[in-house]
The first five atom37 places (N, CA, C, CB, O) and aatype in JSON, in Angstrom:
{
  "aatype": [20, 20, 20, 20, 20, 20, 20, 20, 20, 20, 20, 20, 20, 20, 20, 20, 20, 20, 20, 20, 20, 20, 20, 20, 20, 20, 20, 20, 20, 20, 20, 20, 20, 20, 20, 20, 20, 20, 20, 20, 20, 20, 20, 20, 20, 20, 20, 20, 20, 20, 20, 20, 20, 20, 20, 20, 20, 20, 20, 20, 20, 20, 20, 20, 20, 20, 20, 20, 20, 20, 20, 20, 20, 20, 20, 20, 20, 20, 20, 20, 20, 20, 20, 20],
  "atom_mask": [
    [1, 1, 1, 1, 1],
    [1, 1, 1, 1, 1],
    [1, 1, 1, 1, 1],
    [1, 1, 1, 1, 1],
    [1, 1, 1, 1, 1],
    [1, 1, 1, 1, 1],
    [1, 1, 1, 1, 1],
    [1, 1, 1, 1, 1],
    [1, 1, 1, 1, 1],
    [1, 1, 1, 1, 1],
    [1, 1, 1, 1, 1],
    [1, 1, 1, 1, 1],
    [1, 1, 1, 1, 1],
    [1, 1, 1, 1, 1],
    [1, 1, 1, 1, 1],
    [1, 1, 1, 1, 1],
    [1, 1, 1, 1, 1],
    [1, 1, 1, 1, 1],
    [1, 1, 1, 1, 1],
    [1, 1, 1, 1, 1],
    [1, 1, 1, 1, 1],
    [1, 1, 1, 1, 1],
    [1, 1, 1, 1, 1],
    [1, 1, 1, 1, 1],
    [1, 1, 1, 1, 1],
    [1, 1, 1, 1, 1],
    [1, 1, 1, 1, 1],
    [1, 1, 1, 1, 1],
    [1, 1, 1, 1, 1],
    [1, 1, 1, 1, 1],
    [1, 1, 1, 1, 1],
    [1, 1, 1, 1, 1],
    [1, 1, 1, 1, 1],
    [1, 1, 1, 1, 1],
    [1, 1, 1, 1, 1],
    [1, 1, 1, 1, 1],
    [1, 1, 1, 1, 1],
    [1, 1, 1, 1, 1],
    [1, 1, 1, 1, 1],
    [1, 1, 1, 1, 1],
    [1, 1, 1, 1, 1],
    [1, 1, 1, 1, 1],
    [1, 1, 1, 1, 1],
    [1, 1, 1, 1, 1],
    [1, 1, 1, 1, 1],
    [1, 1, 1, 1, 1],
    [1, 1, 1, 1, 1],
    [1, 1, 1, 1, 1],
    [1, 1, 1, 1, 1],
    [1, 1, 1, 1, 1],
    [1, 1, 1, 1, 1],
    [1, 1, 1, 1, 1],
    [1, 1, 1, 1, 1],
    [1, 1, 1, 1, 1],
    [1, 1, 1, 1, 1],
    [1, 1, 1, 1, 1],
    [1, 1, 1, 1, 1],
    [1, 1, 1, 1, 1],
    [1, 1, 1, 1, 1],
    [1, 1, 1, 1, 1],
    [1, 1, 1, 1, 1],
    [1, 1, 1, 1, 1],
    [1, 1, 1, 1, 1],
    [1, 1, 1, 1, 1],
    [1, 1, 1, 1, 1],
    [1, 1, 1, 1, 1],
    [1, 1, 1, 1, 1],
    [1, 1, 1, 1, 1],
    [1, 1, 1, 1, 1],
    [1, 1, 1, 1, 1],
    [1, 1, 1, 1, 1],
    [1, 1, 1, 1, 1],
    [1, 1, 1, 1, 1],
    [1, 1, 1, 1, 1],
    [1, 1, 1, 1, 1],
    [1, 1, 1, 1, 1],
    [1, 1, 1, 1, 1],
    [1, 1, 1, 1, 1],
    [1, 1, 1, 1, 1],
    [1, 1, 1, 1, 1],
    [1, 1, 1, 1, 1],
    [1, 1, 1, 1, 1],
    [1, 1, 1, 1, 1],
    [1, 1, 1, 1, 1]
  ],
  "atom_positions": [
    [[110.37, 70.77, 99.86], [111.74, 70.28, 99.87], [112.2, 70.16, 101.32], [112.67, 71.23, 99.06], [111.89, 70.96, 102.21]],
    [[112.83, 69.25, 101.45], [113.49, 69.09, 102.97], [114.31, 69.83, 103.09], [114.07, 67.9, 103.4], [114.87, 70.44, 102.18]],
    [[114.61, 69.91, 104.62], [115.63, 71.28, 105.14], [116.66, 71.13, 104.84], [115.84, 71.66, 106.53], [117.39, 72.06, 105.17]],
    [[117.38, 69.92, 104.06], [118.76, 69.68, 103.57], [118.87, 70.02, 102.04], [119.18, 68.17, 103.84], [119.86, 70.35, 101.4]],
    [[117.67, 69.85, 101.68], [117.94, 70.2, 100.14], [117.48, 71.93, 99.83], [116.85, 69.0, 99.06], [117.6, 72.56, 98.78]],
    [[117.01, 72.32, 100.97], [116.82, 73.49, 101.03], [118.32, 74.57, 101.19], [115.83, 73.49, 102.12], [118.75, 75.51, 100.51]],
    [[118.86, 73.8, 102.58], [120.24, 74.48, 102.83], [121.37, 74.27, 101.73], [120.82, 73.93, 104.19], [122.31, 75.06, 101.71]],
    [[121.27, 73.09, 100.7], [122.06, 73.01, 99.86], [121.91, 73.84, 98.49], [122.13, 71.8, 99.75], [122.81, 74.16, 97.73]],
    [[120.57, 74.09, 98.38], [120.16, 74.9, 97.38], [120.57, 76.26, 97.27], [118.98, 74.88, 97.4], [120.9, 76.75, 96.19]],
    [[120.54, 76.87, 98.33], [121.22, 78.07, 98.08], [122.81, 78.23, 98.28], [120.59, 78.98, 98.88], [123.36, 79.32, 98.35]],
    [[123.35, 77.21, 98.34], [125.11, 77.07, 97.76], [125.04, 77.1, 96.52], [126.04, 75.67, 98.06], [126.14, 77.14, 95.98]],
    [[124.2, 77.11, 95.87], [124.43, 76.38, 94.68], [124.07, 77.5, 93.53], [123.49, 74.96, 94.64], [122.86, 77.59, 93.31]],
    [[124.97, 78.42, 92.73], [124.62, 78.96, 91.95], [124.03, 79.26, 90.69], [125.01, 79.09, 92.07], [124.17, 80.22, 89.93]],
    [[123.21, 78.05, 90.62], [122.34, 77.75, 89.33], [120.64, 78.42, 89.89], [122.36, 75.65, 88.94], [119.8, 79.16, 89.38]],
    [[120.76, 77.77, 91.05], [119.42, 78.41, 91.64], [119.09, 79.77, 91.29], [119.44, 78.42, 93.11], [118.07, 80.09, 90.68]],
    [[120.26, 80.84, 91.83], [119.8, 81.96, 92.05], [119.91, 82.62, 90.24], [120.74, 82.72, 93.42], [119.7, 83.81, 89.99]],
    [[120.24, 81.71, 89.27], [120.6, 82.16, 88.48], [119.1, 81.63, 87.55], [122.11, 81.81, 88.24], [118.76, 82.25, 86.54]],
    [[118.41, 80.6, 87.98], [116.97, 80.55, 87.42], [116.22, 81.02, 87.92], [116.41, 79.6, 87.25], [115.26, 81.38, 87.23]],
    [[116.21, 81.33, 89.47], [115.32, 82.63, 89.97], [115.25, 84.25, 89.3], [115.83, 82.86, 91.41], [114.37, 85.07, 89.07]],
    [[116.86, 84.15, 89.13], [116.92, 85.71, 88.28], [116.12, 85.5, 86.88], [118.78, 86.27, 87.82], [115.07, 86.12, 86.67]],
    [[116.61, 84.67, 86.04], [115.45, 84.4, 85.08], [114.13, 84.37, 85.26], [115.55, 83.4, 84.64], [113.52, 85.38, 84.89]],
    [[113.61, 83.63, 85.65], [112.03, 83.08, 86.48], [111.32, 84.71, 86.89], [112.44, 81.85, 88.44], [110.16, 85.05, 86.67]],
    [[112.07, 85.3, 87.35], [111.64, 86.81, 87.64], [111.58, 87.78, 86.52], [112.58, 87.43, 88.59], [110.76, 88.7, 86.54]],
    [[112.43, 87.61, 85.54], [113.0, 88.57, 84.52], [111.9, 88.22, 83.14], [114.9, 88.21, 84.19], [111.75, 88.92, 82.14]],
    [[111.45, 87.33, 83.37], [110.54, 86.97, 82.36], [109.14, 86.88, 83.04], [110.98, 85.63, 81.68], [108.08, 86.87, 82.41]],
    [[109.23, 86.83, 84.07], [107.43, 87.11, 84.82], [107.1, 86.06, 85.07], [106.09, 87.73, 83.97], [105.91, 86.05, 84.75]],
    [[107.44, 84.79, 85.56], [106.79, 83.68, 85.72], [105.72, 83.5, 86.69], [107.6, 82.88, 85.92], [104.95, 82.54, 86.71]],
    [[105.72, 84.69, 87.66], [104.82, 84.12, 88.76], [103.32, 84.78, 88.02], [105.29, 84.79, 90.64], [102.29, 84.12, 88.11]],
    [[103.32, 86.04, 87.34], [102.82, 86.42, 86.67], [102.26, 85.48, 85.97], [103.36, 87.12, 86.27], [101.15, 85.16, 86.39]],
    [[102.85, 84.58, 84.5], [102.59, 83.83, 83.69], [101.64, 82.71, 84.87], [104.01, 83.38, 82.83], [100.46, 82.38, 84.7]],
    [[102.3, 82.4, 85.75], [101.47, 81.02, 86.18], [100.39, 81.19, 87.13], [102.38, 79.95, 86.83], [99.68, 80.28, 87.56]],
    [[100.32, 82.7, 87.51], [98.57, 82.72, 88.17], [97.97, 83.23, 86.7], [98.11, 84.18, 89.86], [96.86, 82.76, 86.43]],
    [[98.5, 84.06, 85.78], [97.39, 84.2, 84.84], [97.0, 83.85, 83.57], [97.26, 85.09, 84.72], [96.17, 84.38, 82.84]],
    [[97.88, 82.64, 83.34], [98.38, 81.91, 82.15], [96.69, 80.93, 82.02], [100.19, 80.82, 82.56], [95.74, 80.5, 82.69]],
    [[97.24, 81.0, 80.63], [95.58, 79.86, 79.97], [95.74, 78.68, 80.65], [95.46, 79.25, 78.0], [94.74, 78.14, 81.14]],
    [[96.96, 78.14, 80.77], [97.47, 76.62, 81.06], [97.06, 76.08, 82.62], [99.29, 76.58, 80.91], [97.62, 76.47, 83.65]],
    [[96.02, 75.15, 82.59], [96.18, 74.36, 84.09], [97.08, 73.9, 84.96], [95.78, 73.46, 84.1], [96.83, 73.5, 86.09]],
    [[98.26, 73.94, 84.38], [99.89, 73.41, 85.13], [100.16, 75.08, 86.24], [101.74, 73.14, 83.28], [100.85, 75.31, 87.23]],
    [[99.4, 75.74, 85.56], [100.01, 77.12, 86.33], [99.88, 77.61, 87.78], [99.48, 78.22, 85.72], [100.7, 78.35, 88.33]],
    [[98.43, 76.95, 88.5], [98.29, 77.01, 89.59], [99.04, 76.27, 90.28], [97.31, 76.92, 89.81], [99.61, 76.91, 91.16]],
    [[99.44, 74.49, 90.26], [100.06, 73.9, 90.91], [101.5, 74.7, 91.14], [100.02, 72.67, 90.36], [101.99, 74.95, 92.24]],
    [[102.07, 75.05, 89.8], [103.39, 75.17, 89.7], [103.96, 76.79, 90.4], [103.7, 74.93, 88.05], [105.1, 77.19, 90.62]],
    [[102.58, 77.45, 90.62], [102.72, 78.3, 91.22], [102.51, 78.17, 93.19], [101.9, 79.09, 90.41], [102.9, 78.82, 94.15]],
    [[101.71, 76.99, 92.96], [102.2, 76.84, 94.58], [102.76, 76.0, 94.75], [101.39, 76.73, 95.6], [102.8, 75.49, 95.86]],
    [[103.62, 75.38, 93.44], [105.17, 74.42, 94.08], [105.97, 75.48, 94.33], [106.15, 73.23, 92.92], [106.46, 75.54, 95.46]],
    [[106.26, 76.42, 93.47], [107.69, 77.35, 93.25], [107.33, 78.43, 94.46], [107.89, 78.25, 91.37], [108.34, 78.91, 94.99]],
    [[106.02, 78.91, 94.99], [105.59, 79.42, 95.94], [106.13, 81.12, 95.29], [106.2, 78.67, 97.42], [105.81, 81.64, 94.22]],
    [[107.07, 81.66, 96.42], [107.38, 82.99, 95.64], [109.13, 83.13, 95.41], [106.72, 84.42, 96.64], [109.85, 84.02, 95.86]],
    [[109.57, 81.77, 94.44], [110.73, 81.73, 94.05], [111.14, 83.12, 93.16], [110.84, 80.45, 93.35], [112.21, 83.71, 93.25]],
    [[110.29, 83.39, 92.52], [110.79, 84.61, 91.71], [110.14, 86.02, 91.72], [110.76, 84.22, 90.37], [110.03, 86.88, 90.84]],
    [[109.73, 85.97, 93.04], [109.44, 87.21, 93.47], [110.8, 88.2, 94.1], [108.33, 86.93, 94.5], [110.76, 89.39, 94.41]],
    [[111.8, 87.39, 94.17], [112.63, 88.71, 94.7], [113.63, 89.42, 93.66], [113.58, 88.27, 96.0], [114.01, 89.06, 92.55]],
    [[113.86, 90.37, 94.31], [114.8, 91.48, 92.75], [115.56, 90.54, 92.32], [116.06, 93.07, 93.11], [115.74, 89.44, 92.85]],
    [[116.12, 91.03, 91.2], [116.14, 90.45, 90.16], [118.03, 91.4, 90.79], [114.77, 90.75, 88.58], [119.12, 91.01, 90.37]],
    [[117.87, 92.5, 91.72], [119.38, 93.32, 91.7], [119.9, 92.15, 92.62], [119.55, 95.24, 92.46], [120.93, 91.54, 92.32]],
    [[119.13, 91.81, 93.79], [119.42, 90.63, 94.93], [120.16, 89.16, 94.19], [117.7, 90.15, 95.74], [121.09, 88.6, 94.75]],
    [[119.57, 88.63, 92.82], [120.02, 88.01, 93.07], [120.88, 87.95, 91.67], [119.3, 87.19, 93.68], [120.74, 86.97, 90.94]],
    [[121.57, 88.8, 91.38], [122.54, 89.45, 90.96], [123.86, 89.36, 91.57], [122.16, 90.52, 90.95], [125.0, 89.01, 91.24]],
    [[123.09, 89.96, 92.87], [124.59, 90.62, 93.82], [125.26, 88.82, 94.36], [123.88, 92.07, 95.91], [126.47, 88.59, 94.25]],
    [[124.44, 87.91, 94.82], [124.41, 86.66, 95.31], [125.35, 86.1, 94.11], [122.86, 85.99, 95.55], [126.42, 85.55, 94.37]],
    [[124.93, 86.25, 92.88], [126.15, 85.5, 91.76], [127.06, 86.12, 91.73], [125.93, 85.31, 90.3], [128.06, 85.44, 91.52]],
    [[127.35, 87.77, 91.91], [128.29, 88.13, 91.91], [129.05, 87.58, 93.51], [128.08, 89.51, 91.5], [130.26, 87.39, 93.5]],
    [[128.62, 87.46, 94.25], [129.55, 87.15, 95.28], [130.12, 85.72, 95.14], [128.88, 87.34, 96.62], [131.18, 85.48, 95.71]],
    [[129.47, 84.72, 94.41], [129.63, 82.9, 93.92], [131.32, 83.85, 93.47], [128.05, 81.8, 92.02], [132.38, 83.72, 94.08]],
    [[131.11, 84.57, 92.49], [132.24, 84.39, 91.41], [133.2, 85.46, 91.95], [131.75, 84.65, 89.7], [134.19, 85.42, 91.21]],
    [[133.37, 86.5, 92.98], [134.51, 86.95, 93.66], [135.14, 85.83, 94.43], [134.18, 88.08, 94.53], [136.36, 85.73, 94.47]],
    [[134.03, 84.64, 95.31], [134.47, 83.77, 96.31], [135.17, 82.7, 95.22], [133.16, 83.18, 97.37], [136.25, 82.12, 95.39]],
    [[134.69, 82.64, 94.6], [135.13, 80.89, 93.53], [136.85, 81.66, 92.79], [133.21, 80.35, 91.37], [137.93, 81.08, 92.83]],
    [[136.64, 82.83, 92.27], [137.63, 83.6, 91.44], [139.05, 83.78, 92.51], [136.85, 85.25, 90.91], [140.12, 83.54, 91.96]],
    [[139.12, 84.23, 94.12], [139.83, 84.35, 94.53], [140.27, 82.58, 95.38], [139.51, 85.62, 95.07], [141.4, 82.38, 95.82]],
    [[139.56, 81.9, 95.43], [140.05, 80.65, 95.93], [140.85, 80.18, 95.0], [139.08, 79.71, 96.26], [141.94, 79.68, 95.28]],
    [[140.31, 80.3, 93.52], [140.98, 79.77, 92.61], [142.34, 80.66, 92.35], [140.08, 79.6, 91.46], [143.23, 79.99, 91.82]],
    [[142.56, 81.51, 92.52], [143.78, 82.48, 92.92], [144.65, 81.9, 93.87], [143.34, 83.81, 93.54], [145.88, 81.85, 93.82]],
    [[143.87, 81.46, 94.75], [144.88, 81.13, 96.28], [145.3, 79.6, 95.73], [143.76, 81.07, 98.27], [146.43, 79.27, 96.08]],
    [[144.82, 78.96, 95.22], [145.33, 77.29, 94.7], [146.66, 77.93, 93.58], [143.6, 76.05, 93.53], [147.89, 77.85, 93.6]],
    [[145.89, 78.42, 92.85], [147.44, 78.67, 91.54], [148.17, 79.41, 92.29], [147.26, 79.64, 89.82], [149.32, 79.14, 91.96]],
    [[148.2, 80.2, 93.12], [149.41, 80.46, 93.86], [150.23, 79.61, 94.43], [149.2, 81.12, 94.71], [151.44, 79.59, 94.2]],
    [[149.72, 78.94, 95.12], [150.27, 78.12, 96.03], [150.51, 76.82, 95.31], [149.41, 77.99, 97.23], [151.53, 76.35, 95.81]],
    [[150.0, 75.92, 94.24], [150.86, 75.55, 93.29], [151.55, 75.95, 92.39], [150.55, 75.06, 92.89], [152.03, 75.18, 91.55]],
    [[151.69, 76.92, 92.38], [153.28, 77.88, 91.51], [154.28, 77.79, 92.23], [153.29, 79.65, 91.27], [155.38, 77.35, 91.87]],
    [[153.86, 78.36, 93.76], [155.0, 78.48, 94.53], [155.48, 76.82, 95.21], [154.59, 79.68, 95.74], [156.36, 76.67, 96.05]],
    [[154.97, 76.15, 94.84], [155.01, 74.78, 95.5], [156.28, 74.13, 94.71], [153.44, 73.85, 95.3], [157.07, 73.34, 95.23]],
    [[156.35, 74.64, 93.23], [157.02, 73.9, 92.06], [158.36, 74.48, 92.16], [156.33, 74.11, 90.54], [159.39, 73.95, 91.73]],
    [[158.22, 76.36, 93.17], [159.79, 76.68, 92.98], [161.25, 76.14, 93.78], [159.79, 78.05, 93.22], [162.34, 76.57, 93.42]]
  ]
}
């Protein structure tokens, strides 16, 4: 992946939320020792996407949804107070 779709990828909270999966179910596991021939490629496309904790990228969604939860706080404030 290019260095732009790389830097955009981790804005993006779907990623870290199929990595947490991808880990939680063993995929890197499944695709070096799986019956299936797709498993080697796909294990050196994804490289070691779901090798990291599973607490890491936890904490990463939890921070998406304190940052997204309080912006969205600061807009309805400030259109509440806009209307008085």
């Amino acid at each position: 992946m290019a260095f732009i779709g790389k830097a955009t990828s981790v804005l993006m909270s779907d990623r870290w939320s199929f990595e947490s999966l991808g880990h939680s179910v063993g995929l890197n596991e499944f695709f070096a020792n799986g019956a299936s021939p797709l498993g080697p490629p796909l294990l050196a496309q994804y490289g070691d996407s779901f090798s990291r904790p599973v607490i890491e990228t936890w904490l990463i969604m939890t921070a998406f949804t304190v940052v997204l939860l309080a912006a969205t706080c600061f807009v309805l404030k400030r259109k509440s107070s806009a209307k008085s």
